[in-house]
Steps between C-alpha positions, in 0.01 A plus 500: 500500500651848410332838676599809406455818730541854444512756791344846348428801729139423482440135440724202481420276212525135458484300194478109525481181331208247583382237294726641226300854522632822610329620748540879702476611856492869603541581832533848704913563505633581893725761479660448813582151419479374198515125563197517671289559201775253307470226763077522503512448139728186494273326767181608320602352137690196657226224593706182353774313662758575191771747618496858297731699374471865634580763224499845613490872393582658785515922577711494841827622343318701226260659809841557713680670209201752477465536847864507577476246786805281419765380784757719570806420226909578570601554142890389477683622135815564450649820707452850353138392324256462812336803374418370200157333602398795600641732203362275226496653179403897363171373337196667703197329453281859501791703290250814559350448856721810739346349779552069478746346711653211450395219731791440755701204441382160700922503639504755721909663523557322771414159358761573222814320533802480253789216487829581416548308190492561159431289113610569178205516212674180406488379799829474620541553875705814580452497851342235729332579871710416767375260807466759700341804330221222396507425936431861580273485227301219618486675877400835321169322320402305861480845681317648229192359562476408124228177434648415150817542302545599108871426389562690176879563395651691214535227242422174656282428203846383353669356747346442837807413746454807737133506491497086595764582799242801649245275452631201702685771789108622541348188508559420860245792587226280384291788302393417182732624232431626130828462282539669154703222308249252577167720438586673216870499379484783260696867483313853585574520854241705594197277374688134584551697853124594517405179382695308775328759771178434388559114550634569835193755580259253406662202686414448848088610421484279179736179620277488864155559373590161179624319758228576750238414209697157407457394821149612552406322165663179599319472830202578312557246229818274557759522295353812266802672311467888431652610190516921470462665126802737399484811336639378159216292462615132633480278849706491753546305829411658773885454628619688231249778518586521859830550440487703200140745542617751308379267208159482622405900531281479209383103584124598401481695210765232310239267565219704358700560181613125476155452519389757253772321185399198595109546437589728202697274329208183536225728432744623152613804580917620437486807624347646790534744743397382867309753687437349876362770737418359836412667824825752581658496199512440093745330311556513153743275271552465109584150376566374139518194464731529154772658725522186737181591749520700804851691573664544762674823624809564719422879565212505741459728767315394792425781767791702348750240543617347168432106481740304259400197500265384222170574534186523237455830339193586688401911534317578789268787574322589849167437364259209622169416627613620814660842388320759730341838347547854669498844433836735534480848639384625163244256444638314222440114502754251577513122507750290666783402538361461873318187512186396748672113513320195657471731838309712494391413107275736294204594630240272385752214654329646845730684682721683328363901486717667218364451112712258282492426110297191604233715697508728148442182286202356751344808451496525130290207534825277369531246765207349608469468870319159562715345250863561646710202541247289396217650745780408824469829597279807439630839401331733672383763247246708773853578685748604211198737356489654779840533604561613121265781568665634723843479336399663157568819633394835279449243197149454351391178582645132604475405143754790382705456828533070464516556096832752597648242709453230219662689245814643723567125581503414111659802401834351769444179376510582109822758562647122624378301200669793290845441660549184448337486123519895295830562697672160396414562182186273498192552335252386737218489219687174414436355845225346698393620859547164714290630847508376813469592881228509673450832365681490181168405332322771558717753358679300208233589193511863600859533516540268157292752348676808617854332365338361143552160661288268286407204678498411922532122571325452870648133606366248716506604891657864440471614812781200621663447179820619664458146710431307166846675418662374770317153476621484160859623516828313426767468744779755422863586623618811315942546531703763318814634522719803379753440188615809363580325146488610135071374386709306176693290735257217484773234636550683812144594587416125404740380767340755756146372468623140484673571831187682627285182414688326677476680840131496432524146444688417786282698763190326369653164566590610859111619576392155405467508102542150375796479291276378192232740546409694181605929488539738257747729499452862352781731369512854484747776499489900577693716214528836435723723262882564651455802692152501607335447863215313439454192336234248332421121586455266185525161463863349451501308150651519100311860499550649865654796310226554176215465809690739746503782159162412460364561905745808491328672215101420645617601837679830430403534162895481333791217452841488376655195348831675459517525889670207719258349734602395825345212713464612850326209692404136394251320625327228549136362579413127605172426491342130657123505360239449711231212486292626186115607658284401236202804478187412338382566150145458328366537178365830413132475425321867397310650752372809632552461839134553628556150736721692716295835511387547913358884467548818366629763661604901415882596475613812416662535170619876399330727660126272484342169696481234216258168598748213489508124518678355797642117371652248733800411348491152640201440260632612210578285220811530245340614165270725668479853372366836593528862557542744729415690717472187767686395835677149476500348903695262615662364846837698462414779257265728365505590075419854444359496094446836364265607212663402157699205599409162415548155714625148427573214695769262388583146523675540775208703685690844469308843423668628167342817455543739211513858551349749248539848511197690702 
C-alpha cells in the first residue's frame, strides 16, 4: 500500500491506493504540528494489515524559512570571509524601494567563525589548520550557544582535506553539522555558503519532527516507512531528508507539478503551464515536454537566502484562498500576501473575522456552501455576508467590493504566469492551463482568458493532485560538481560524469539498493560563453554545444558560435521509478451532462447574476459536453466556468475546457 500526504497551510491532502483506485482524503492542516494532521490521515486510510509506505510533502523547513525560526547556526569558512553570509551579493531585490531593508542574516557576527587555512582554485592545499587553532575553535562554537554548524571553506569543492579535518575536530560536540563538499560541491562561495546555512538552519526542526513522525507511524502501523518528496521533483528517505532539508523547502509544490506533467502527458497534452493556487500561496511552473519535462533550477531564493541545490522552477506569488483583503490609509484595495491559514481560516470557515479571496468567491455565488468537501462541512455564507459588509468600506456594494478582491488576486497571479512564459520567451497561447488547488479551479478560465490561453485541463482530484504527484514520483538523487573545462572537451567531462555515477551508484548501494536493481542515469552540464557569470543547463550529448546556442538565443534573445563555451558544472540525475499506478480510462460516449445536474444557482459574471447549472463532477461522464456559465463540485475542488467557454470530459475523467474570447 503506498499513501501519499501533503501538509498545506490549510488542509493536508492524502491520496491513496485501494482496490487499485486512487482515492483522496482532506483533512484540516495543524499548524502547530504538522504530524498531527499527517498521522490522523495515515490511521484513517490504513484499515488492512499490509504495511504502507508513507510519502510526504511536508512545509516545516519551507514554513521555518518564511518564518525565520531555524536553530541557531555557527557558520565556519575560511578566515577573512565570515562576513560574507551576511554581505551576499549587490543585487537588491526592490532596486527602487528607499525604504526596504534587507532581512538580517540567520548567522548573527558572533556565530561567524573563520579557520586559518587556505585552497587553491585547483585545489591544492596552501595552508592546512593546525591541531590547535581547530581546538580553540571547537571550545569557541560550545560557548556560543550555536544548535547547528554549516562548514563552508574557500574551495573545498575541489579538494576537501581541510574542510574533512574541521569537520571531524567538531564532531565531538555532537550538533548536527552541514558540510559544503558533501551538500553541494560547487564554486560561488557566497551561494554554496548560503546553501550549507540553510541545511544547517533547517536541521534540528526538520530531522526531530521526521523522526518523531517515523516513530509515531510505526507504532501506529508496524513497520510503516516514510519517504519525504524533494524539491527537484523525486523521493527521498526520510534519513536523507533529515540530514539534508535544505532539499525539501519546496517538498509540496514539486509534487503538485509532478503531478500536473504526469496527467498532461496521459490526457495528450506537451506543453503546459501548471497553475496550483492553494490556500496561502500560488505556484506557477512552465513545462515542455520536447525540452526533457520539468527543469530544474540552481538559483532559487528562499526567504532571501539563495538555495543551490536543484529544485523545480516553480514561481511563487502571495496569493491563495486564504490571502486576506484590507484597505491602506488611502483606501485602495489590497490582497495578500497575508494569509488567514487553517487558524483562524476565512470567514465562512467559522471563526476567522477578516475577509479572504475565498469569502470574495462564496459570495459571488462561486462556491456553493452545502456542497464543500463533499457536503463534510458547511460554509457558512449568512457569516461571510455579513462580515463582508462590513469590510467593503466606502465601495458600492459586496458585489463590487468581493468582484475587486477577485480580480486583484488574478491580476498577482497572471503577473506570475507572465514570468515564467512572455519573459522566457514563451508564447503562452501555445500552452494549456493545467489547474489545480483547491482553489486553482475557480480562477483558471478567467485568468486563461486574460493571457489568450486557449484551453484549461481540470484533472482528476485537483484540489490534492500535489499528493497524486508525490504518489506518483520516481526516486531521485541529484550530484554535481564544479569542472572549470573547455564545453569541446568531451573526454574529460565524460570521465567527470562517469566518476559522478559512480558516487551515485555507490551511495545507493550503501542505503540498501540491490546491486541489480534497475536506474537511469541522467547527464547534464551548465555552459556559458568564456567570460560570462551566468550559465545554462542542457543535456550532455553529440549536440550539448548546437542545444546550449539554441537555449542561449530563446533565453536572451542572441548567440555566438564564434565564442568558446565553457562547462562550469556537470551533473548528474539517477532516477529508480516508482511502482507504475495504473489511473482509469473509459470510453468517451457523447453526452450533455444533464445526469450530473443537482440545481441551478446565480454567480456573478462581469458586472451581472447569470442562472447557472451546478454539476457534480463525480457524475459526470467522459464524452459529456456543455457550456458555461455552470459550477463543476466535487470533494476537493470547485470549477469556476465562465460565459463563452465550453466543457469536455476525457477518458481519463479530466475537465478540458476551451476558452473563447468574452
Amino acid at each position: 500500500m503506498r499513501i501519499a500526504i501533503d501538509s498545506g497551510g490549510t488542509f493536508t491532502d492524502c491520496v491513496y491506493l485501494a482496490g487499485g483506485e486512487v482515492r483522496v482524503l482532506k483533512l484540516f492542516s495543524t499548524p502547530a504540528d504538522p504530524s498531527r494532521a499527517v498521522l490522523d490521515a495515515v490511521k484513517q486510510v490504513t484499515t488492512s494489515p499490509v504495511v504502507p509506505e508513507v510519502r510526504h510533502g511536508t512545509t516545516v523547513g519551507t514554513n521555518a524559512m518564511l518564518e525565520r525560526k531555524g536553530a541557531r547556526v555557527a557558520f565556519v569558512t575560511t578566515a577573512g570571509f565570515e562576513d560574507t553570509i551576511a554581505i551576499g551579493r549587490q543585487a537588491r531585490t526592490s532596486l527602487y524601494d528607499w525604504f526596504r531593508s534587507p532581512l538580517p542574516s540567520v548567522v548573527p557576527k558572533e556565530l561567524r567563525f573563520g579557520v586559518d587555512e587556505r585552497v587553491t582554485a585547483e585545489g591544492l592545499v596552501l595552508r592546512a589548520p593546525s591541531e590547535d587553532s581547530l581546538r580553540q575553535l571547537a571550545m569557541a562554537i560550545q560557548n556560543s550557544g550555536a544548535e547547528a554548524i554549516a562548514i563552508s571553506l574557500l574551495f573545498s569543492f575541489a579538494n576537501p582535506v581541510n574542510e574533512t579535518r574541521v569537520a571531524e575536530a567538531l564532531k565531538p560536540l555532537g550538533l548536527p553539522i552541514s558540510i559544503s563538499h558533501r551538500i553541494l560541491p560547487e564554486f560561488r562561495e557566497y551561494e554554496r555558503g548560503s546553501t550549507i546555512v540553510t541545511n544547517a538552519y533547517l536541521s534540528p526542526k526538520v530531522s526531530t519532527y521526521l523522526h518523531r513522525l517515523e516513530t509515531e507511524i510505526d507504532a501506529a502501523i508496524s513497520g510503516g516507512s516514510v519517504q519525504v518528496m524533494q524539491s527537484s521533483g523525486g523521493i527521498i528517505t526520510a534519513a536523507i531528508a533529515a540530514e539534508e532539508p535544505v532539499r525539501t523547502v519546496l517538498s509540496g509544490p514539486a509534487g503538485g507539478v509532478m503531478g500536473a506533467y504526469r496527467l498532461a502527458r496521459l490526457a495528450g497534452f506537451d506543453k503546459i503551464i501548471a497553475f496550483d493556487m492553494g490556500g496561502t500561496s500560488t505556484d506557477v511552473s512552465l513545462i515542455d515536454a520536447a525540452e526533457g519535462g520539468p527543469r530544474t533550477t540552481s538559483d532559487a531564493v528562499i526567504s532571501e537566502m539563495p538555495v543551490s541545490v536543484p529544485m523545480l522552477d516553480i514561481h511563487t506569488v502571495g496569493a491563495g484562498g486564504g490571502s486576506i483583503a484590507r484597505f491602506d490609509a488611502g483606501g485602495a484595495l489590497h490582497v495578500g500576501p497575508e494569509s488567514a491559514g487553517a487558524v483562524p481560516g476565512p470567514i465562512c470557515y467559522g471563526r476567522g473575522t477578516l475577509p479572504t479571496v475565498t469569502d470574495a468567491n462564496l459570495a459571488l455565488g462561486r462556491l456553493d456552501p452545502d456542497l464543500f468537501l463533499g457536503g463534510k462541512v458547511r460554509l457558512d455564507d449568512t457569516r461571510a455576508l455579513q462580515w463582508m459588509e462590513e469590510a467593503r468600506g466606502g465601495l458600492a456594494s459586496v458585489e463590487q467590493f468581493t468582484a475587486g478582491i477577485v480580480l486583484l488576486a488574478e491580476t498577482a497571479m497572471e503577473k506570475a504566469i507572465r514570468v515564467i512564459s512572455i519573459e522566457r520567451g514563451y508564447d503562452p497561447r501555445e500552452f494549456t492551463l493545467v489547474s489545480f488547488g483547491g482553489a486553482g479551479p475557480l480562477h483558471a478560465c478567467s485568468m486563461a482568458r486574460s493571457l489568450q490561453i486557449p484551453r484549461v485541463l481540470v484533472p482528476r482530484l485537483p484540489g490534492a493532485l500535489s499528493a497524486l504527484g508525490i504518489l506518483l514520483a520516481d526516486t531521485v538523487r541529484d550530484y554535481s560538481r564544479t569542472v572549470m573545462l573547455p564545453a569541446a572537451n568531451e573526454e574529460m567531462l565524460t570521465i567527470q560524469l562517469q566518476e559522478l555515477e559512480a558516487q551515485a551508484t555507490e551511495e545507493l548501494q550503501r542505503q540498501g539498493l540491490p546491486r541489480e536493481a534497475e536506474y537511469s542515469a541522467e547527464r547534464s552540464i551548465d555552459l556559458r560563453y568564456v567570460g560570462q557569470g551566468y550559465e545554462l543547463n542542457v543535456p550532455y550529448g553529440a549536440n550539448h554545444l548546437a542545444e546550449f546556442h539554441s537555449l542561449h538565443r530563446k533565453r536572451y534573445g542572441y548567440a555566438s558560435a564564434e565564442t568558446p563555451v565553457q562547462a562550469v558544472n556537470v551533473r548528474v540525475r539517477v532516477t529508480i521509478c516508482a511502482a507504475p499506478v495504473d489511473l482509469p480510462k473509459s470510453n468517451m460516449i457523447p453526452g450533455n451532462g444533464s445526469q450530473a445536474v443537482l440545481k441551478t444557482r446565480p454567480i456573478y459574471f462581469n458586472g451581472t447574476w447569470r442562472e447557472s447549472n451546478v454539476y457534480q463532477r463525480e457524475q459526470l461522464k467522459p464524452g459529456d459536453r456543455f457550456a458555461g456559465p455552470a459550477l463543476i463540485a466535487e470533494y476537493s475542488a470547485t470549477t469556476v466556468v465562465p460565459p463563452g467557454c465550453i466543457v469536455e470530459v476525457d477518458a481519463f475523467g479530466n475537465l478540458v475546457i476551451e476558452v473563447y474570447p468574452a
